[in-house]
C-alpha positions in Angstrom: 0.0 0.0 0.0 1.2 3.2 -0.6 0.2 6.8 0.3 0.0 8.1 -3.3 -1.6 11.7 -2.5 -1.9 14.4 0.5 -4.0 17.2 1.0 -4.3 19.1 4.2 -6.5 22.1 4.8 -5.4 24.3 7.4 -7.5 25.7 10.0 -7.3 28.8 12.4 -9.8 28.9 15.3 -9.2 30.3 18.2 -10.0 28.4 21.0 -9.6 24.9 19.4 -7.6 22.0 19.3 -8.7 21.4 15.7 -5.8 22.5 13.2 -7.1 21.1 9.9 -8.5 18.5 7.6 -6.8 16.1 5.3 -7.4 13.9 2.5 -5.2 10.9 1.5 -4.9 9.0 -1.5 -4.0 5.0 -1.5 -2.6 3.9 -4.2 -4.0 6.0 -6.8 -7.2 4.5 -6.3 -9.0 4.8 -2.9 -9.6 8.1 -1.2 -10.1 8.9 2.7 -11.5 12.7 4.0 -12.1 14.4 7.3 -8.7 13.2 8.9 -8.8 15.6 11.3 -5.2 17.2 12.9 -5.7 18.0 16.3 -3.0 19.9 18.6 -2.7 17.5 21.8 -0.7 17.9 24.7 2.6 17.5 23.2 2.3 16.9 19.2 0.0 17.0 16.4 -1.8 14.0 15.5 -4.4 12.5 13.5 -7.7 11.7 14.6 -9.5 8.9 11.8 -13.5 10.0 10.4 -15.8 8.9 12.9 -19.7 9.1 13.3 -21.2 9.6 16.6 -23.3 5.9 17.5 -25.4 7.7 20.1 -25.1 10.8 22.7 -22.1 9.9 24.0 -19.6 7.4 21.8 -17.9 8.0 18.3 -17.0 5.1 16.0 -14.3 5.6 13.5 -15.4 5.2 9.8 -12.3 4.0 8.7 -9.0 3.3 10.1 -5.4 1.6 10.0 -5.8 -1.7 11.5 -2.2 -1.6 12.8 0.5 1.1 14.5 2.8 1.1 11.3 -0.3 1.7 8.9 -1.2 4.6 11.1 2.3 6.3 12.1 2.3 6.1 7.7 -0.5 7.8 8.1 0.2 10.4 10.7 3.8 11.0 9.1 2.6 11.9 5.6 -0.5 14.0 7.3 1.7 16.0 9.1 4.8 16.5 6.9 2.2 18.3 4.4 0.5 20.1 6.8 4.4 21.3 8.2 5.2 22.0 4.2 5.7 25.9 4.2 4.4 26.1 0.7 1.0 24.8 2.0 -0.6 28.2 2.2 -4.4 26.8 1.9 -6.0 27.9 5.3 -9.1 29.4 6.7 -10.2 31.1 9.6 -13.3 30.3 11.3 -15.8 31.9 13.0 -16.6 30.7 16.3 
């Protein structure tokens, strides 16, 4: 498998953890949106598309099945969103 194509839209909100959106392309062929980037404690990191199940629990849509599939992920995520010629941003109203 192999990470064929990154996108990453930027987001400035103030007072959120939420620092953008990506979408990746597998192989040429398969296509996942609304990876969110999310400023933790220490690092970025990548939070899979999820649907909330009920009022209080979120199941992911998709996601890697084991830690190298998703530190592939995570690295490719955020070495785009890091690229300084990625310009593509928006800033949200609260």
């Amino acid at each position: 498998m192999e990470i064929t194509n990154v996108r990453v839209h930027k987001i400035d909100k103030e007072g959120s953890r939420l620092r953008g959106y990506a979408t990746v392309t597998i192989d040429n062929c398969f296509v996942v949106s609304n990876i969110r980037i999310i400023e933790g404690e220490n690092r970025l990191f990548c939070a899979m598309p999820s649907r909330k199940v009920n009022d209080e629990k979120f199941e992911d849509i998709v996601h890697p099945t084991n830690s190298e599939t998703r530190e592939m992920f995570e690295s490719k995520i955020l070495e785009e969103y890091n690229n300084p010629t990625n310009v593509e941003k928006t800033q949200e109203e609260e």
